[in-house]
Chimera marker file (.cmm) of the C-alpha trace (Angstrom):
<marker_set name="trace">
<marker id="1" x="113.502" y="151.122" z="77.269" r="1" g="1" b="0" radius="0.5"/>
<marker id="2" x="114.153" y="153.345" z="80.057" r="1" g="1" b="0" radius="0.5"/>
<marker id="3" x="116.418" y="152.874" z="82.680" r="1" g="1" b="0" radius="0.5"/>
<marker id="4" x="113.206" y="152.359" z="85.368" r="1" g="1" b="0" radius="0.5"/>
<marker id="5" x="112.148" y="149.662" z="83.180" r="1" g="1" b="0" radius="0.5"/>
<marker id="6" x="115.338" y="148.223" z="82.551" r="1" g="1" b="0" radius="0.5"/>
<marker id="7" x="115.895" y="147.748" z="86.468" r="1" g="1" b="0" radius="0.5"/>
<marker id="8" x="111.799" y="146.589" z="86.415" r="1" g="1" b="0" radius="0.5"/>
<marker id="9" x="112.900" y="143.805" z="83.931" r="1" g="1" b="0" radius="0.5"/>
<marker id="10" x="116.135" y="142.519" z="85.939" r="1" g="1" b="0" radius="0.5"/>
<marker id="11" x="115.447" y="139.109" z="87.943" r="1" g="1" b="0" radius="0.5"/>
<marker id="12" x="117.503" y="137.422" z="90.576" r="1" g="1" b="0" radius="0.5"/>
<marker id="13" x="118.347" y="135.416" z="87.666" r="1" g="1" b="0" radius="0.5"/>
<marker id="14" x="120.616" y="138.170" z="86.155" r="1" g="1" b="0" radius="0.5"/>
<marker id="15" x="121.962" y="139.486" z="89.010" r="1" g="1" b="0" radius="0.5"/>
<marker id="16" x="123.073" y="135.566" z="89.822" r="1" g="1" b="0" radius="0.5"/>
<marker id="17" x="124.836" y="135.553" z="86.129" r="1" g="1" b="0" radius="0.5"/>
<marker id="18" x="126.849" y="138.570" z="86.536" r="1" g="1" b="0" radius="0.5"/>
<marker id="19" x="127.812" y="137.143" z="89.782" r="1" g="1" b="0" radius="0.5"/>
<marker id="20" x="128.906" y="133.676" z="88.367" r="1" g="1" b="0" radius="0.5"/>
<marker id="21" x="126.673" y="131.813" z="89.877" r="1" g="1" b="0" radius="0.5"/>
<marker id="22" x="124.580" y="130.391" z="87.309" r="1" g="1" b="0" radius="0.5"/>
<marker id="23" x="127.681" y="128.744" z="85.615" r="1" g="1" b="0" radius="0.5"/>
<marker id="24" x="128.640" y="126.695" z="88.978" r="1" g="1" b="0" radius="0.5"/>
<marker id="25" x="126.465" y="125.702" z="92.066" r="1" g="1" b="0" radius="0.5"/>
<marker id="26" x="125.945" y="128.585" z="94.483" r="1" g="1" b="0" radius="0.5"/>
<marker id="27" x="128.190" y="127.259" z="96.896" r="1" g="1" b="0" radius="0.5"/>
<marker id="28" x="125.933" y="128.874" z="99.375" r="1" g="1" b="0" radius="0.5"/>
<marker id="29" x="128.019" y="129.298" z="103.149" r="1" g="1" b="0" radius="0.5"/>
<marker id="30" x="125.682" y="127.251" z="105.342" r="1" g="1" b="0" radius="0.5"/>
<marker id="31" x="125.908" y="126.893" z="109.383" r="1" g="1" b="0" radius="0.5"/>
<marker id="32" x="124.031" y="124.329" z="111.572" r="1" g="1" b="0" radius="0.5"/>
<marker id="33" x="121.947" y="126.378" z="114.680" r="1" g="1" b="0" radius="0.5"/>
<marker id="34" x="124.445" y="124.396" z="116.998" r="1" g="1" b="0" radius="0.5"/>
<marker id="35" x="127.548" y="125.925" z="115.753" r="1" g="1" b="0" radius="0.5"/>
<marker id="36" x="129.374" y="129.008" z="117.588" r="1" g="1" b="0" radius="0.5"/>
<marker id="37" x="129.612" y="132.590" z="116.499" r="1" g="1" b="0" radius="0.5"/>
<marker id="38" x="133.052" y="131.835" z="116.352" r="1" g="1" b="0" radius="0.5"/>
<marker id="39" x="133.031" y="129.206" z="113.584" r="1" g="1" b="0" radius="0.5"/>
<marker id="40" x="130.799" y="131.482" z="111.817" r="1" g="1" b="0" radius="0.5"/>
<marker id="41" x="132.354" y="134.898" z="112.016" r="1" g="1" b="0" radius="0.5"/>
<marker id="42" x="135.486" y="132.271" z="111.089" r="1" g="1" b="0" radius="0.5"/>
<marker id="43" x="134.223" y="130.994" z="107.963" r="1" g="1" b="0" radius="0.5"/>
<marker id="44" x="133.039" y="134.237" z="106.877" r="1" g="1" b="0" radius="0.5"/>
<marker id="45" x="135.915" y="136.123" z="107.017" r="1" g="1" b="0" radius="0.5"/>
<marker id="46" x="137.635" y="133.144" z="104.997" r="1" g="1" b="0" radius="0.5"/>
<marker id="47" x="135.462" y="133.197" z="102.410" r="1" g="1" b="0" radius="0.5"/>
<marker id="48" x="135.322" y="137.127" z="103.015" r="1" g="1" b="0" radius="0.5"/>
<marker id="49" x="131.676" y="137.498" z="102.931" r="1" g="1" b="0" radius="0.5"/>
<marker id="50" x="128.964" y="138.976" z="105.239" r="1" g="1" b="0" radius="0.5"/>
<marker id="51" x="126.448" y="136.233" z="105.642" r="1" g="1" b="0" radius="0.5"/>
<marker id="52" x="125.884" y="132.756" z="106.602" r="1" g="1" b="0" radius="0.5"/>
<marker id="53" x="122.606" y="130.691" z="105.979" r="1" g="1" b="0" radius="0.5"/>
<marker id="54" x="121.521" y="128.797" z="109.076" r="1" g="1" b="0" radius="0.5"/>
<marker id="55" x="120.271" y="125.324" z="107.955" r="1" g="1" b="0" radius="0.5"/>
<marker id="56" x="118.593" y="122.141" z="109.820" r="1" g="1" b="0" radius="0.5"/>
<marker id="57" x="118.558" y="119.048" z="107.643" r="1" g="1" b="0" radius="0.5"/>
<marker id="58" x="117.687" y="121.075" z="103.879" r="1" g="1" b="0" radius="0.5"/>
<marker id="59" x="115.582" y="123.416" z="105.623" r="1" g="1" b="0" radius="0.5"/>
<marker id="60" x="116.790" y="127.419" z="106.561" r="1" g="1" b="0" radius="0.5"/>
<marker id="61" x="116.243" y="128.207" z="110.198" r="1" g="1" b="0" radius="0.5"/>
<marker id="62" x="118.054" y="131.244" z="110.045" r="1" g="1" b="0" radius="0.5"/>
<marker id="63" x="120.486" y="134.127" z="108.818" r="1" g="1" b="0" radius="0.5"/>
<marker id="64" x="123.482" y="135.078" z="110.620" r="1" g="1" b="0" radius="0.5"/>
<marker id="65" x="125.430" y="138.590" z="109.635" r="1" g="1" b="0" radius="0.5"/>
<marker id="66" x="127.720" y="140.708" z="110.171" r="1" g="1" b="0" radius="0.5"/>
<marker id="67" x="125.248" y="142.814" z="111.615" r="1" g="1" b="0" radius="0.5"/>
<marker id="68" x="124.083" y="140.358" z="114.088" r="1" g="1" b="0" radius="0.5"/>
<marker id="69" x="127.714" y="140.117" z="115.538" r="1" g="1" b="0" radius="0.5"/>
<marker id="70" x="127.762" y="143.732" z="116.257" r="1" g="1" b="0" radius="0.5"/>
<marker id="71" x="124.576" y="144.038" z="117.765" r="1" g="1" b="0" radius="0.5"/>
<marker id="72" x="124.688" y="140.764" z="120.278" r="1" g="1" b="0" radius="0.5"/>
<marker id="73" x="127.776" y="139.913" z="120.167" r="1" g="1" b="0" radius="0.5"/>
<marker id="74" x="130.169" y="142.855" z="120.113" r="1" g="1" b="0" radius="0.5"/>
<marker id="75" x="127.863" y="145.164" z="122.130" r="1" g="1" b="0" radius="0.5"/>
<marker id="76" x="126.356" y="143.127" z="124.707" r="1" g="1" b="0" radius="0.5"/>
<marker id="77" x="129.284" y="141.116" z="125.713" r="1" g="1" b="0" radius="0.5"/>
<marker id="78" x="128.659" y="137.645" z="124.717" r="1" g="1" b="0" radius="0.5"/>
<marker id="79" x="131.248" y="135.426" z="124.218" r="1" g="1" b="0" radius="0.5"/>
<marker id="80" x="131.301" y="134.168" z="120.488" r="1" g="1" b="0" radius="0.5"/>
<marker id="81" x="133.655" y="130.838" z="121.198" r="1" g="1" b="0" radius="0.5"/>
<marker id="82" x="130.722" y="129.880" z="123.204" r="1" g="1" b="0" radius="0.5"/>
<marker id="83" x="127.608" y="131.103" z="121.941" r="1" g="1" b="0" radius="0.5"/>
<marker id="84" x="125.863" y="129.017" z="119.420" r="1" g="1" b="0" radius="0.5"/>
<marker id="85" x="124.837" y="130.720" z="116.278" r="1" g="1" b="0" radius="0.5"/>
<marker id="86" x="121.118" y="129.779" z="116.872" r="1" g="1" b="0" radius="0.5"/>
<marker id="87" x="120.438" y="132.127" z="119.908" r="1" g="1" b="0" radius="0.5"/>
<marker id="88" x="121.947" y="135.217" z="117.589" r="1" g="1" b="0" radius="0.5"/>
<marker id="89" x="120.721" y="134.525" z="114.406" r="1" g="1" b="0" radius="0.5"/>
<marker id="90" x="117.708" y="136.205" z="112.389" r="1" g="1" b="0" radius="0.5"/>
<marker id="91" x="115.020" y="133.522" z="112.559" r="1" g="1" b="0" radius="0.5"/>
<marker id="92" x="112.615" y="134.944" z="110.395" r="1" g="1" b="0" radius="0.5"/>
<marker id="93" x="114.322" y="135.121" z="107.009" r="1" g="1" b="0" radius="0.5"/>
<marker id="94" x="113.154" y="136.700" z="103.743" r="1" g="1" b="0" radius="0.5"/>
<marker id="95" x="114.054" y="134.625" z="100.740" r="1" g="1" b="0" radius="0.5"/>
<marker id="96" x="113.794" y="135.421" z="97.046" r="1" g="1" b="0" radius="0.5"/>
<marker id="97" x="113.554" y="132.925" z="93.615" r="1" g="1" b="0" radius="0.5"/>
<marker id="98" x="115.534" y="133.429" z="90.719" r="1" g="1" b="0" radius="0.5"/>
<marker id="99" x="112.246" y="134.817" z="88.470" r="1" g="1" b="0" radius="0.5"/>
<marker id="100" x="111.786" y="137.658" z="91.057" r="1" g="1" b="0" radius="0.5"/>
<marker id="101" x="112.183" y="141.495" z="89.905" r="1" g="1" b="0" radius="0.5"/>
<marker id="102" x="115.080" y="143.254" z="91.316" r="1" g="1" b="0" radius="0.5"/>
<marker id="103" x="112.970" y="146.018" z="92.235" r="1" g="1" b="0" radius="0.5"/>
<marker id="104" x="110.818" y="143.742" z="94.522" r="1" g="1" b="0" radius="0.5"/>
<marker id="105" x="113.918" y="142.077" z="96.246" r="1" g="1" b="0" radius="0.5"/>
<marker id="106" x="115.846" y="145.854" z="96.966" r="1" g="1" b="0" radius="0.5"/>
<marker id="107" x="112.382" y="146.887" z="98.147" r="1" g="1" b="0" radius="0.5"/>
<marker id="108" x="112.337" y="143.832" z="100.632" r="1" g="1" b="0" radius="0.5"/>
<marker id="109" x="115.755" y="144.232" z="101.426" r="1" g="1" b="0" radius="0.5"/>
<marker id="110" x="114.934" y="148.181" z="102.180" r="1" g="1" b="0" radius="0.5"/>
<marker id="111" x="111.756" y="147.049" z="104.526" r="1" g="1" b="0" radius="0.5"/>
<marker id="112" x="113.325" y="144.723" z="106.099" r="1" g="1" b="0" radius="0.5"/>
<marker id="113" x="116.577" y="146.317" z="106.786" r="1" g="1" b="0" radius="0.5"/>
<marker id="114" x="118.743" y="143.374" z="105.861" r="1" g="1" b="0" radius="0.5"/>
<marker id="115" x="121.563" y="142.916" z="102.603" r="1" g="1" b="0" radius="0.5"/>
<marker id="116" x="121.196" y="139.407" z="102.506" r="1" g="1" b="0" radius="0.5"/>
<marker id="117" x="118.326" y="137.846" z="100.931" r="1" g="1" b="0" radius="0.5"/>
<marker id="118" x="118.841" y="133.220" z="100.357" r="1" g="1" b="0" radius="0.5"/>
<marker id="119" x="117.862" y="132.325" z="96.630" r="1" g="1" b="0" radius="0.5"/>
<marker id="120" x="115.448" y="129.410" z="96.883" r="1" g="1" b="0" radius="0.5"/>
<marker id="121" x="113.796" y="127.102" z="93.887" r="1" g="1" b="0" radius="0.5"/>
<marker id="122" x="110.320" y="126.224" z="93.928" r="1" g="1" b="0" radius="0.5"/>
<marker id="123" x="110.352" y="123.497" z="96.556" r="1" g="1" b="0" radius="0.5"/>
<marker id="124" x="112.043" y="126.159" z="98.929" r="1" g="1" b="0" radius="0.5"/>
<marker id="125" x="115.244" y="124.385" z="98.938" r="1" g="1" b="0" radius="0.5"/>
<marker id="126" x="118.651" y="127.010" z="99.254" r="1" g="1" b="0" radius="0.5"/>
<marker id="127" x="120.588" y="127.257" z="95.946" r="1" g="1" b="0" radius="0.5"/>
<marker id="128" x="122.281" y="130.445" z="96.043" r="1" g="1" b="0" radius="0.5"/>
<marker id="129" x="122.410" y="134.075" z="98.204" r="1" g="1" b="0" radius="0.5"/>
<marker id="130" x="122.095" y="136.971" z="96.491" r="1" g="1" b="0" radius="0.5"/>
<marker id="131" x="123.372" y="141.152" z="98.506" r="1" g="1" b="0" radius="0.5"/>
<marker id="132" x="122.577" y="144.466" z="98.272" r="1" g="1" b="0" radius="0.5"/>
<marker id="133" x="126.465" y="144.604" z="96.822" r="1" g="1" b="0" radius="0.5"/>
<marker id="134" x="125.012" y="142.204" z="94.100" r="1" g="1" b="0" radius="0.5"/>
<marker id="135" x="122.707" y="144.142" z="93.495" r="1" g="1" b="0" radius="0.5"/>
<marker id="136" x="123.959" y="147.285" z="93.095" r="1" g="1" b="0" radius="0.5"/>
<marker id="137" x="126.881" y="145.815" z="91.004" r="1" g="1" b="0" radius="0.5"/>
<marker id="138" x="124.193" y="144.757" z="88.850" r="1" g="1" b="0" radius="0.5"/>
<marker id="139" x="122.443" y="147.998" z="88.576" r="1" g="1" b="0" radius="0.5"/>
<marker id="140" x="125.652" y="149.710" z="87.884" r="1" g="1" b="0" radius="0.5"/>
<marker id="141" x="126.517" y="147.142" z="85.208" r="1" g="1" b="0" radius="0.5"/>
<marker id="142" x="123.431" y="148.068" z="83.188" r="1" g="1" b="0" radius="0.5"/>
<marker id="143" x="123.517" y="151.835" z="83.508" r="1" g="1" b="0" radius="0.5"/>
<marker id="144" x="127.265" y="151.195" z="81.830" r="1" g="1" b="0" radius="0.5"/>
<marker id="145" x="126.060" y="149.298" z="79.720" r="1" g="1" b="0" radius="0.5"/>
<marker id="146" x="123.081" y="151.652" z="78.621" r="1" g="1" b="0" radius="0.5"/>
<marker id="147" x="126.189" y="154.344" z="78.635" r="1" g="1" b="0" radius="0.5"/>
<marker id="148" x="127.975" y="152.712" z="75.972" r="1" g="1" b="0" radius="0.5"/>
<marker id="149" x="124.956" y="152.339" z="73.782" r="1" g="1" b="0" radius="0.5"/>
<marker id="150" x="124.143" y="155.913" z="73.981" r="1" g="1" b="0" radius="0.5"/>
<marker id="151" x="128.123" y="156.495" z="73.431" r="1" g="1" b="0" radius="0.5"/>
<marker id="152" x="128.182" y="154.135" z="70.516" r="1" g="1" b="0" radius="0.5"/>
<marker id="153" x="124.808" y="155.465" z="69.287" r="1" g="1" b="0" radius="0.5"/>
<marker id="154" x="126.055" y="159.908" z="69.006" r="1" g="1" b="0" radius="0.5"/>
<marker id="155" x="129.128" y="158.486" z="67.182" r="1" g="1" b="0" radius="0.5"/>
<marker id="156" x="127.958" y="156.624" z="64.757" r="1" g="1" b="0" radius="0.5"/>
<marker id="157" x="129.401" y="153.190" z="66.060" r="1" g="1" b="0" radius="0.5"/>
<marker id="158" x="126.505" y="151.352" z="66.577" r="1" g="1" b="0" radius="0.5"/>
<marker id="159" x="125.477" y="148.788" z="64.220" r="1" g="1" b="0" radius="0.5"/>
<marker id="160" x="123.931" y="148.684" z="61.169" r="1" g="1" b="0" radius="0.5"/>
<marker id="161" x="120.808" y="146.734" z="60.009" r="1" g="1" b="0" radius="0.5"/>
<link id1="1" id2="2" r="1" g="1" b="0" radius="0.2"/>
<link id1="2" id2="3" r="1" g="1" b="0" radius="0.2"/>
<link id1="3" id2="4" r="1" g="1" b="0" radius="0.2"/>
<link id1="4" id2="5" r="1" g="1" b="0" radius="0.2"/>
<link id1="5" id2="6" r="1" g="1" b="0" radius="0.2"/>
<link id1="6" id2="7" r="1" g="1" b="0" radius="0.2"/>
<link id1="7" id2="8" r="1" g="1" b="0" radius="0.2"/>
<link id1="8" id2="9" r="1" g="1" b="0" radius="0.2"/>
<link id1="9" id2="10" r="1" g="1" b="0" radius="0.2"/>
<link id1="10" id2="11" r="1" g="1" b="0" radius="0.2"/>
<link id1="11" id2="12" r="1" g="1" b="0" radius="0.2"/>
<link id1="12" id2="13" r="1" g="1" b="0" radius="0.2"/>
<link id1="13" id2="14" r="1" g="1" b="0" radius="0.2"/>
<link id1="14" id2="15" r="1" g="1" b="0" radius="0.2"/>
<link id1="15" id2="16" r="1" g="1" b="0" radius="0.2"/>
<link id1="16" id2="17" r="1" g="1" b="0" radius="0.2"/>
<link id1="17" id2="18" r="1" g="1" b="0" radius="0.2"/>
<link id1="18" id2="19" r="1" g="1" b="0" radius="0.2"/>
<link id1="19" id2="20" r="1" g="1" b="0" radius="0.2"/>
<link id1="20" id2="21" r="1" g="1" b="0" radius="0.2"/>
<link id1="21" id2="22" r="1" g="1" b="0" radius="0.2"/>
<link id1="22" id2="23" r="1" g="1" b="0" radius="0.2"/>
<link id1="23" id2="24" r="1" g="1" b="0" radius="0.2"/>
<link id1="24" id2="25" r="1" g="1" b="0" radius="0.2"/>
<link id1="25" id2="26" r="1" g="1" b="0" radius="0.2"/>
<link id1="26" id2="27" r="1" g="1" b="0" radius="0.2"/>
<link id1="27" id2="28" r="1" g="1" b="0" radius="0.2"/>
<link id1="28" id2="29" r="1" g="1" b="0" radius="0.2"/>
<link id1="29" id2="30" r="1" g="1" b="0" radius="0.2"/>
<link id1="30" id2="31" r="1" g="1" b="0" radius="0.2"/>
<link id1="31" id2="32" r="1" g="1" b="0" radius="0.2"/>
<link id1="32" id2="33" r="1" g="1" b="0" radius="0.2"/>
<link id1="33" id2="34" r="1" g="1" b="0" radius="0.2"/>
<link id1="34" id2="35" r="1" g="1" b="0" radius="0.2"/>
<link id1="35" id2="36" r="1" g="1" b="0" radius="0.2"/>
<link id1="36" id2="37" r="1" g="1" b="0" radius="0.2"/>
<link id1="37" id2="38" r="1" g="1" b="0" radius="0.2"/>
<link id1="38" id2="39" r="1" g="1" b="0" radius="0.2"/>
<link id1="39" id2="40" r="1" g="1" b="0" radius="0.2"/>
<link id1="40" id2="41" r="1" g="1" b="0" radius="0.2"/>
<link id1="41" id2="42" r="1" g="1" b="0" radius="0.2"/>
<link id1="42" id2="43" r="1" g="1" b="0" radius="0.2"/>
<link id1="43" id2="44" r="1" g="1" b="0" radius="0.2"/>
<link id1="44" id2="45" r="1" g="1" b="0" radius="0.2"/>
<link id1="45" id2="46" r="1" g="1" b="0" radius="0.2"/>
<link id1="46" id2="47" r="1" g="1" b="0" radius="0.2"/>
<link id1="47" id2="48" r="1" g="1" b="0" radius="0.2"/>
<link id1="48" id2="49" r="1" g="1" b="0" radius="0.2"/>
<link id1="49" id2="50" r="1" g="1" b="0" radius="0.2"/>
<link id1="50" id2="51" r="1" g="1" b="0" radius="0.2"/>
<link id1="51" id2="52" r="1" g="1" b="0" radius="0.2"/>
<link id1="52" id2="53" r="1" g="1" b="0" radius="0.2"/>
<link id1="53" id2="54" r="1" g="1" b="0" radius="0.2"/>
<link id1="54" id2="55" r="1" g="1" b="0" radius="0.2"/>
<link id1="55" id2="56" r="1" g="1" b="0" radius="0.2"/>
<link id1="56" id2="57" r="1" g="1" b="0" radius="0.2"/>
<link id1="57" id2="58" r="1" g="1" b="0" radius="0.2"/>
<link id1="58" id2="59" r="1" g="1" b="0" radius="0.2"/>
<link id1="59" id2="60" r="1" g="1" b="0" radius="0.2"/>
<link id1="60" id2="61" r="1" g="1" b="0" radius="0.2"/>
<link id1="61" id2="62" r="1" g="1" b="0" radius="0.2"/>
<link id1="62" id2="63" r="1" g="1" b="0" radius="0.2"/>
<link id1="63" id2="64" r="1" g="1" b="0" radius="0.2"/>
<link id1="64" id2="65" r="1" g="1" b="0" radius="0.2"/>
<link id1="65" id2="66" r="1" g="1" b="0" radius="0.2"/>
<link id1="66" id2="67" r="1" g="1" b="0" radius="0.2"/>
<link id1="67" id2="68" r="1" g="1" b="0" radius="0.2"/>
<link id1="68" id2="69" r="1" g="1" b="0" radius="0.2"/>
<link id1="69" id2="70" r="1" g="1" b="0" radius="0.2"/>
<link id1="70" id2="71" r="1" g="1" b="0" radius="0.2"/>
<link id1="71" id2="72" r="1" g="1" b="0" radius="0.2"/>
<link id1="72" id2="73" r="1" g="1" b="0" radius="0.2"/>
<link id1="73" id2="74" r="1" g="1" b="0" radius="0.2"/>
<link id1="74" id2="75" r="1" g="1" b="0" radius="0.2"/>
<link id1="75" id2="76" r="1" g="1" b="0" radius="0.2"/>
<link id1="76" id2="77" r="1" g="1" b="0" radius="0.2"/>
<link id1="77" id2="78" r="1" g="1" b="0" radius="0.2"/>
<link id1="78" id2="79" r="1" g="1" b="0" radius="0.2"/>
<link id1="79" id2="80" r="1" g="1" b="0" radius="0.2"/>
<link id1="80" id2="81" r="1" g="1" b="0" radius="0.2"/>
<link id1="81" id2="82" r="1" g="1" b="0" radius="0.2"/>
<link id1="82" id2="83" r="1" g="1" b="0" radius="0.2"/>
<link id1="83" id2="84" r="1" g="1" b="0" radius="0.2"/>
<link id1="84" id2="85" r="1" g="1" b="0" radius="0.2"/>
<link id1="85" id2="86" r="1" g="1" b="0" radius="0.2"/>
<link id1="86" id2="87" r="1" g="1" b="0" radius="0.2"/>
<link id1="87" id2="88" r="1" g="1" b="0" radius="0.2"/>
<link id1="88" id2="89" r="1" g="1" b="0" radius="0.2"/>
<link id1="89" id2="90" r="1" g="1" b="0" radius="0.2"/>
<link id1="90" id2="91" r="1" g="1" b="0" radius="0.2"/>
<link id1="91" id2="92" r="1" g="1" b="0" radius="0.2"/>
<link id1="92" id2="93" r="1" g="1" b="0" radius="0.2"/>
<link id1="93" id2="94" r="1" g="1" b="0" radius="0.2"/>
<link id1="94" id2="95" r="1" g="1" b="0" radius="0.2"/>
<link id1="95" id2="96" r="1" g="1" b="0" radius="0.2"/>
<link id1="96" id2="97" r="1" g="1" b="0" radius="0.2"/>
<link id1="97" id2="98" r="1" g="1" b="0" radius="0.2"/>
<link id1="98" id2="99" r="1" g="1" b="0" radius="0.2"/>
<link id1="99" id2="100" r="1" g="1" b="0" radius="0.2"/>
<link id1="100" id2="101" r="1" g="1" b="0" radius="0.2"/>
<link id1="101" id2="102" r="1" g="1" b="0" radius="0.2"/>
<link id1="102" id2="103" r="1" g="1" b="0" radius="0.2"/>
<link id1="103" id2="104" r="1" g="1" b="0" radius="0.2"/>
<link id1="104" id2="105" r="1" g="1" b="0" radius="0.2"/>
<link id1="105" id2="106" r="1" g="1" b="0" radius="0.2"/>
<link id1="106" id2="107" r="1" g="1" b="0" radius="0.2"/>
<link id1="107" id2="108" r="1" g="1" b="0" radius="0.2"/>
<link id1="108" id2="109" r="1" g="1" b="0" radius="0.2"/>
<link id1="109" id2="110" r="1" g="1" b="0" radius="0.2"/>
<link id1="110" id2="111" r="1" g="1" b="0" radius="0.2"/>
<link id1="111" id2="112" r="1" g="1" b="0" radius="0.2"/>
<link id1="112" id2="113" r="1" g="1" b="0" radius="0.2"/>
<link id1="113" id2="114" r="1" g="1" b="0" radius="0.2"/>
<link id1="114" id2="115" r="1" g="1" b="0" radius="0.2"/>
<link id1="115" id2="116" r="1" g="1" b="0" radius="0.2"/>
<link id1="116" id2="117" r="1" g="1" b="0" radius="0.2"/>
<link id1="117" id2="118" r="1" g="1" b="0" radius="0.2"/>
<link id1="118" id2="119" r="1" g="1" b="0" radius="0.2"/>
<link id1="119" id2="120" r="1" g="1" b="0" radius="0.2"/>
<link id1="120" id2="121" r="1" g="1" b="0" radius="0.2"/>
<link id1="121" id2="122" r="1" g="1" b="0" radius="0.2"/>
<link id1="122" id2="123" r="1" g="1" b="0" radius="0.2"/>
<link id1="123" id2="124" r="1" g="1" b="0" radius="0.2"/>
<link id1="124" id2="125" r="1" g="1" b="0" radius="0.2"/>
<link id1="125" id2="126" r="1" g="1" b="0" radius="0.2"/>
<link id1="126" id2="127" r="1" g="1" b="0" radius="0.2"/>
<link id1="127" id2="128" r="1" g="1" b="0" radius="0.2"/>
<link id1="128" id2="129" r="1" g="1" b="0" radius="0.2"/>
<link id1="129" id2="130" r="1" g="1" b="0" radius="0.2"/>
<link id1="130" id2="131" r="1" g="1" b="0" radius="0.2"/>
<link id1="131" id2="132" r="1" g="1" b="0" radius="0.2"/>
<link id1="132" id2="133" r="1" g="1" b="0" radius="0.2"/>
<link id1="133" id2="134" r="1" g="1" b="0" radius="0.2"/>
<link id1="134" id2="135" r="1" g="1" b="0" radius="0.2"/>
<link id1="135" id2="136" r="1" g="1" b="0" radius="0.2"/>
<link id1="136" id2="137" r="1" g="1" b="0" radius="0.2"/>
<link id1="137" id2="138" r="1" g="1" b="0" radius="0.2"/>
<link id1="138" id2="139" r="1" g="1" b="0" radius="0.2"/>
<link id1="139" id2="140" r="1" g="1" b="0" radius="0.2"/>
<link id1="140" id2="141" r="1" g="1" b="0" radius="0.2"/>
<link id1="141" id2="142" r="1" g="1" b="0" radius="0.2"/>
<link id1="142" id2="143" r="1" g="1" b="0" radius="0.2"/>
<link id1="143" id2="144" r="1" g="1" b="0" radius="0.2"/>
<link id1="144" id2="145" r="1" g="1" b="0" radius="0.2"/>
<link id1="145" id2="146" r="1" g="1" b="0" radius="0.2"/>
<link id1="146" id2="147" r="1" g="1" b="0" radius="0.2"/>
<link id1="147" id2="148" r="1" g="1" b="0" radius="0.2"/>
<link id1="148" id2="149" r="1" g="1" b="0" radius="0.2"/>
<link id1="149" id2="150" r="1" g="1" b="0" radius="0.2"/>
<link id1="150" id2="151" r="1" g="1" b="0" radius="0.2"/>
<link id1="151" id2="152" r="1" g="1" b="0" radius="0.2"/>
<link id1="152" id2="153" r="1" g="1" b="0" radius="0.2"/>
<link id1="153" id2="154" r="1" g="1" b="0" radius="0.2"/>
<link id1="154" id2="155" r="1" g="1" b="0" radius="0.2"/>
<link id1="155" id2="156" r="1" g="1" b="0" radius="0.2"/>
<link id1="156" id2="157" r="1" g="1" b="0" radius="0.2"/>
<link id1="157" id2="158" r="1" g="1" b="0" radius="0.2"/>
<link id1="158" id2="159" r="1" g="1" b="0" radius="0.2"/>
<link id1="159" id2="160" r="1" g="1" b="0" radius="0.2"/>
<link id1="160" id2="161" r="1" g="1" b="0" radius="0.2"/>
</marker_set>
């Protein structure tokens, strides 16, 4: 298999398992659209992480970043004690499922310029959050792992049949 089809063949699934995930609920950070940037950016940096999913009742209403913070927060001079999270946040927000190719989800990420992409089942409800970082970890953790195959394989370590 070669590495293109390797990364072809990875699903949310596995990038969710190398990040723990899959063993324990997603723990997902979550915000109400009525909280402040402040509680946000807060609970972000305590849980040091980039993201937080905007949720009303079980349903996601919106992404809040990093990114978002900078660009109208920091740079337009809003006040983030007093600005609630729902009139900075991303409102349209791609999601992905935990059968979905890699590939597909770094593409979407790429189009849409975001890192941050909510992991939903197959009634749309949030059960984990998957990041370019994630991603990339992932990516690097088979290409190692292909490595040390190849390694094992010129000197005779690998296994016999």
């Amino acid at each position: 298999m070669t590495d293109h089809e390797e990364l072809v063949d990875t699903r949310v699934r596995d990038v969710l398992r190398t990040k723990g995930t899959l063993k324990k609920k997603g723990d997902v950070l979550t915000a109400a659209p009525s909280d402040t940037v402040y509680d946000c950016i807060d609970a972000m940096v305590d849980r040091d992480i980039g993201s937080i999913v905007v949720m009303s009742d079980d349903e996601i209403v919106g992404i809040f970043t990093e990114r978002d913070y900078m660009r109208d927060i920091a740079l337009k001079g809003r006040s983030s004690p007093e600005t609630k999270v729902q009139e900075v946040m991303t409102s349209e927000v791609a999601t992905a499922r935990k059968d979905d190719q890699l590939e597909e989800c770094l593409d979407r990420m790429t189009d849409l310029e975001c890192r941050h992409l909510p992991v939903v089942d197959e009634n749309g409800t949030l059960t984990d959050i998957i990041s370019m970082r994630d991603c990339a970890e992932q990516i690097a953790e088979s290409a190692q792992s292909g490595a040390m195959q190849l390694v094992n394989y010129v000197t005779g370590q690998y296994p016999k049949m």
